[in-house]
N, C-alpha and C positions, 0 to 999 in steps of 0.2 A: 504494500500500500504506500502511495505515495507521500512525503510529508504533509502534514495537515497547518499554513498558516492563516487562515480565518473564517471565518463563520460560512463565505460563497463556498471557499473548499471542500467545508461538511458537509455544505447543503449539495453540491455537482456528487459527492458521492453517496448520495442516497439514490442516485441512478445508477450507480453500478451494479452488474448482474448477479456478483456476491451478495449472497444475502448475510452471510457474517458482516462484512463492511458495511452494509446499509443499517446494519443493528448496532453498529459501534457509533457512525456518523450519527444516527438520532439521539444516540443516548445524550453523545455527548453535546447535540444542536439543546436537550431537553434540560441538560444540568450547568448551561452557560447562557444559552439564548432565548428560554421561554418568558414569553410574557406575563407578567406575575397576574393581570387579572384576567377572566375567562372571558370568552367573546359574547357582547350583547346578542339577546332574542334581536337579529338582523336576516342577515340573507344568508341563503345557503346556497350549494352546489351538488344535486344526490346522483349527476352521473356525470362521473370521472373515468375515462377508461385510461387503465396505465399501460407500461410496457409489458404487461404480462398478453395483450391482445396490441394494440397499438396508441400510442399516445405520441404524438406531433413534436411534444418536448422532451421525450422519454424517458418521463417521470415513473416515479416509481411508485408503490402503495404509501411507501414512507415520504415520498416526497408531495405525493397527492394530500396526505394529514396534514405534514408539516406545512404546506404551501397555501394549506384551507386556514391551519387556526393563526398562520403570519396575516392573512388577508383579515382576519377577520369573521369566519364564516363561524355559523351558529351550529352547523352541521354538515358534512361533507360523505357524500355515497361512492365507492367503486361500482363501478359499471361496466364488465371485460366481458368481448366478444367469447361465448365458447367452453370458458372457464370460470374456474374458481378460485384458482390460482394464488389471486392476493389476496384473499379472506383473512387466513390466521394474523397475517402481517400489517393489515389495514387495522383491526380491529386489535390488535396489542398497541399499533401506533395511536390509536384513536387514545388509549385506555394512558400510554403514557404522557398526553397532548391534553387531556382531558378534555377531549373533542368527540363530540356526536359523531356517532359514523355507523354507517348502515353497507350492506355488500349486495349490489346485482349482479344476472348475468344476463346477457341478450344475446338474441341469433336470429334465424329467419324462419319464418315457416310458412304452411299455405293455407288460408281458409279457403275452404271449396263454397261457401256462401257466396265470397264474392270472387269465386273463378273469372268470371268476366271484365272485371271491374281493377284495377288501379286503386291501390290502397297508400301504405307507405312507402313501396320500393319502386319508384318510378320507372315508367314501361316495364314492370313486371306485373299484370294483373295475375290478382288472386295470392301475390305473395306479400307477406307483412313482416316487418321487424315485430318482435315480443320478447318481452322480458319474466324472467319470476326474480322478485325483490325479496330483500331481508334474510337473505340466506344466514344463518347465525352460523351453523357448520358447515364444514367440507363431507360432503357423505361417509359413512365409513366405509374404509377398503374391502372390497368383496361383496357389498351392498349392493340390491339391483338398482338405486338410486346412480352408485358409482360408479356403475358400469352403464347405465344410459349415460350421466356424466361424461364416459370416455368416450360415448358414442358419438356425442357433438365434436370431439377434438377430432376423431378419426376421418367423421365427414369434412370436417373441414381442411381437415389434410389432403383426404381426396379431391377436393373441390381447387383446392390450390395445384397439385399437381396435375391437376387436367386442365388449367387454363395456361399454368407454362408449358404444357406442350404443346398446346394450341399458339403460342405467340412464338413460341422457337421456331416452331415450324416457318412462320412469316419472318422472324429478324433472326436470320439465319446467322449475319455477321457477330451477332453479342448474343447467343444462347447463354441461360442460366442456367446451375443446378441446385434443386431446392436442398441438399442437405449443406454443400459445399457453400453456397453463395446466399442464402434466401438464413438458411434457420440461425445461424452466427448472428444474425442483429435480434433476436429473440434471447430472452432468458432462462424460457421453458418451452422451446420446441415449438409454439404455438405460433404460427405468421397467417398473416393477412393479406388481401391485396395489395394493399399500403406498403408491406415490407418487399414484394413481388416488385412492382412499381422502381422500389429501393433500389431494390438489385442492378434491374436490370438499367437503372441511369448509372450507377458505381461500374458494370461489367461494361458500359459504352465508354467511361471514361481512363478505363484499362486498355482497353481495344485499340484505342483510337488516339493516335500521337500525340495531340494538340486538340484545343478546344475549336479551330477550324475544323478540322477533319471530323471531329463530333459532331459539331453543327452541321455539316452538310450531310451526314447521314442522317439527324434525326429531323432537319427538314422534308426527306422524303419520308418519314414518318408520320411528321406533327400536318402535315399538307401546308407549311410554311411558305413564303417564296421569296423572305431576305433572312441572309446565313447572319447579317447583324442585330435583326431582328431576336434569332432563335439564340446566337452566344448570347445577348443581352438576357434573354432570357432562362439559359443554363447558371446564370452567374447567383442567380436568385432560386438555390436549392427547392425550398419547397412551394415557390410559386411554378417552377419549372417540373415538378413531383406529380402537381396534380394539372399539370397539361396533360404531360406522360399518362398518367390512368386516364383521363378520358380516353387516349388513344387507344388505350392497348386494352383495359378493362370495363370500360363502362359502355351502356348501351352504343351500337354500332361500332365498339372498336376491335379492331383486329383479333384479339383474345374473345371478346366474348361472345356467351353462348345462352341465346332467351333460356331461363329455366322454365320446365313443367311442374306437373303438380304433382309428380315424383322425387323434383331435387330436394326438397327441403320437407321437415316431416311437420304432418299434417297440427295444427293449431292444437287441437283437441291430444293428441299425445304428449305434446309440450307441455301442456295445463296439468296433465295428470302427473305428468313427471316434476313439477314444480309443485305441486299439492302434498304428491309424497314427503318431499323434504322438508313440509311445514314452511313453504318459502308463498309471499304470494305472485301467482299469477298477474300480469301486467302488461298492460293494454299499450302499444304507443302511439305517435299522432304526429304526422308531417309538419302541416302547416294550413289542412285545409281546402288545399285546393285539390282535390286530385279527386274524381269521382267519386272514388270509396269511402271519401272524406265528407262530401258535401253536405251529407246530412248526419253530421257526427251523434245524436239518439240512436240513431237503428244503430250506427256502426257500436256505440257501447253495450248496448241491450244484446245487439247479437253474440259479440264477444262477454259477456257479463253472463249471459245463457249457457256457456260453454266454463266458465270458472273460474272467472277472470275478476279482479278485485280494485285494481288502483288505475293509476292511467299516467303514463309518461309523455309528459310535453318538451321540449327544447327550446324557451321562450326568444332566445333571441333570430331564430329563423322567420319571424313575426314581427319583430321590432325594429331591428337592427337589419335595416334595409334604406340605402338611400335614397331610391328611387319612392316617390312623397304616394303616387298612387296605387304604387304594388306597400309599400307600408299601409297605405289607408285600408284597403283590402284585409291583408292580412291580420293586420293587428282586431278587425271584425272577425273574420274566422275565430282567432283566439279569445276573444269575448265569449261567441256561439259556444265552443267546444269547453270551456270554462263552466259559464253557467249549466250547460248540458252533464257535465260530472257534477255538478254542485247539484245539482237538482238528485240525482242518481245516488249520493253522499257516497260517490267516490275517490276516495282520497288521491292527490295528486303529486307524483313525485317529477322536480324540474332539475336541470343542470344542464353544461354547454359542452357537455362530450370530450374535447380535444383532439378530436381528430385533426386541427388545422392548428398550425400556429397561431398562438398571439391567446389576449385574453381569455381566461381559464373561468375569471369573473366578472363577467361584463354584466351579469344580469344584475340589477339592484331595483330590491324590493321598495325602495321610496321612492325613486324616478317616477317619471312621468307615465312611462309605459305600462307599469308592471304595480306600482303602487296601489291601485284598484283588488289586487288579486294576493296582495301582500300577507293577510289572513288566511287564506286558502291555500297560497304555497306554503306559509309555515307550519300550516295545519298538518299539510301532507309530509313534510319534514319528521316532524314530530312522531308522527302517527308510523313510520317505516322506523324509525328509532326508537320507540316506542314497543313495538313488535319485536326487533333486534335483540331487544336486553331479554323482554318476557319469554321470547322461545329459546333464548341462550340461557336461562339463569332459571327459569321456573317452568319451561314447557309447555307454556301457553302462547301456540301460535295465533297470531289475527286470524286465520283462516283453518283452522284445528278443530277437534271437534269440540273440545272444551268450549272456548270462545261462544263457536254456532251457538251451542244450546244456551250457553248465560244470558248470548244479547241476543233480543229475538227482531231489535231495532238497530239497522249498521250504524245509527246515527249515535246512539245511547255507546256504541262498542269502539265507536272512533274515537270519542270522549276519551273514554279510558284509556288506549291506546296512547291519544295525544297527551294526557297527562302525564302519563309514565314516561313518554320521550320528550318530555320537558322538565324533567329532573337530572338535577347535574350530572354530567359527564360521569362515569365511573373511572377510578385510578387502578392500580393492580391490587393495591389490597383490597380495597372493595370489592373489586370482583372475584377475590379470592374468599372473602366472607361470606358470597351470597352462593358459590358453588359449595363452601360447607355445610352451609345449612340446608340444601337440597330444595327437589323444586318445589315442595309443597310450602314449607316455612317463608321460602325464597316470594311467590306468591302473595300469601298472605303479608309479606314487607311490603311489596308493591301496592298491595291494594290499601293497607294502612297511609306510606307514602303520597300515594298519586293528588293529585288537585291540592297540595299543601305548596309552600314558598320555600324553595330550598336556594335561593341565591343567595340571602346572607349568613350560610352556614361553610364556612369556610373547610370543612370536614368533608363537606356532600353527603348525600344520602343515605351512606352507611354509616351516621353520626352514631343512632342506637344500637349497632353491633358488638 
């Protein structure tokens, strides 16, 4: 490990793929640099996806905690394509940050309701991004949970190596190879399009002598028609990144290939598979426009019919648009689809992904945009953190059978939910306290606890342990 002289140096190494180094670099970020008081009920971020699936700054779980409670955030969720990967390490980072933190995982899959129809994955009808939230553990190994678990990595594996041979075959002159060239920028074997993309701009820049000689080859790629145009814009990595995947990965580019209603498994399997694990099922949502969207009631009721519990928005696809009449538009969509979970008392979990460089947290709950809905997103915050602690500590999931039968109104169960994920943070001994006492005692803490004021108890919640 490299000498360590200041606080950037700890923080760049909580992206290293050692996870020893990223447990030394927090500790020591935790016992020099934390902020002595805990972050106000403000804004939050509950999907982060890190370098365990792809993250644009190749942050880490530790780096996504510690990056949440330096900003500020009230609560911060991983959200990784496929895996589970950072669960343990997000949720001991949360625990020594004393920061809310909640674990999802998303993939794709296909509702045959709306086969015809365009839903969230553009020009892909009948397929939808979905999530299950609040995952508290990692399945146990040999579990048929952990072995569907494996099953999403595998397809994904599959799905990556059948789009690099589809684009080898076309860029004959910079072939890749997925274990050689592609899984090296992953930390646990797991790549994405986005790392594919990587590749193959690093394997044109070996290739190819000079950044002429590259540009004029990926002019006949990009259907450019000035080489100063295209080096101008290799110079700018990841704005040059996501030209490259339109070309080669995204609808009509040379790699890809429409999916049916075979690639991805069916909605209704995914939900069961996330029911098992006490996790909830969760619903996502573009932006609005797209057919499947338009009348965002049927789309939750239909998906809500099938077992689906919370609903994932990504506010600033809504907001944070320059152009004033596709903003006017949209930010009406995000109203409609709002009130329409509100009415449903479906709780909402919101964040800005990182897929793309730059702002991690651009959303803020007092602006102008989002200030309307600031109650509702922290509700939803809450209510996923909330769930987290009760299905980790005392076995009562939001979606369990327990839960079902106590609340027979989701409204009366959100309640509770949110008041449990608005007691302070837990530290390591606390959460060491409440696995002693087992889930039933653990419980009955909770439900003594919940709706009380625990911010000026500098102990936090396990004061009476």
């Amino acid at each position: 490990m490299r000498p360590m002289k200041n606080q950037q140096d700890w923080e760049d190494l909580l992206n290293e793929f050692d996870a020893g180094d990223r447990k030394k670099a927090l500790g020591k970020l935790v016992s020099k640099c934390l902020p002595k008081e805990l972050p106000a009920e403000n804004n939050v971020n509950m999907h982060l996806h890190s370098f365990f699936s792809y993250n644009a700054e190749g942050w880490s779980p530790s780096r996504i905690a510690w990056e949440s409670n330096k900003a500020g955030r009230y609560a911060a969720g991983l959200c990784d394509f496929d895996v589970l990967d950072g669960l343990d390490e997000v949720l001991e980072a949360g625990r020594a940050l004393r920061l809310r933190t909640a674990v999802n995982l998303e993939t794709r899959a296909f509702l045959k309701e709306y086969a015809a129809a365009e839903i969230s994955s553009p020009g892909e009808p009948g397929v939808t991004y979905i999530m299950g939230a609040g995952f508290a553990r990692v399945p146990a190994e040999g579990s048929p949970q952990a072995q569907e678990l494996a099953g999403y990595r595998e397809r994904a594996k599959a799905r990556n190596l059948a789009l690099i041979a589809r684009i080898n075959s076309r860029l004959t002159r910079i072939p890749i190879d997925y274990a050689e060239d592609v899984i090296p920028l992953t930390p646990a074997g797991v790549a994405t399009e986005r790392h594919i993309v990587a590749a193959y701009v690093s394997k044109s820049r070996t290739v190819f002598e000079n950044p002429t000689a590259a540009g004029t080859f990926w002019m006949g790629v990009l259907g450019k028609k000035s080489l100063d145009d295209v080096v101008m814009l290799m110079a700018d990595t990841p704005a040059f990144e996501e030209t490259v995947r339109a070309k080669l990965v995204k609808r009509g580019g040379v790699g890809y290939e429409q999916p049916s209603a075979g690639t991805f498994p069916l909605v209704d399997e995914f939900v069961r598979w996330v029911l098992s694990c006490e996790a909830i099922p969760m619903i996502t949502w573009l932006d609005g426009t797209s057919a499947g969207e338009r009348d965002p009631r049927a789309l939750l009721e239909c998906m809500m019919a099938k077992g689906t519990a919370a609903l994932n928005i990504i506010p600033d696809r809504n907001w944070n648009i320059s152009n004033l009449d596709a903003r006017a538009g949209k930010t009406a969509n995000l109203k409609t689809m709002v009130t329409a979970a509100d009415d449903l008392h479906l709780p909402i979990n919101i964040g800005t992904e990182m897929n793309k460089a730059g702002l991690p947290f651009v959303d803020d709950l007092n602006g102008l945009s989002l200030h309307a809905y600031r109650k509702t997103f922290l509700r939803g915050a809450r209510v996923m953190v909330g769930h987290t602690v009760l299905s980790r500590y005392a076995g009562f999931s939001y979606v369990g059978t327990k839960a079902v039968a106590e609340f027979t109104a989701v409204a009366a169960k959100n309640d509770f939910f949110e008041a449990v994920g608005a007691l302070s943070a837990l530290d390591e001994r606390q959460a060491g306290q409440l696995e002693d006492r087992g889930p039933e005692k653990a419980l009955d803490w909770f439900r003594d606890e919940q709706g009380l004021d625990h911010t000026a108890h500098p102990d936090g919640p396990c004061r009476h342990a």
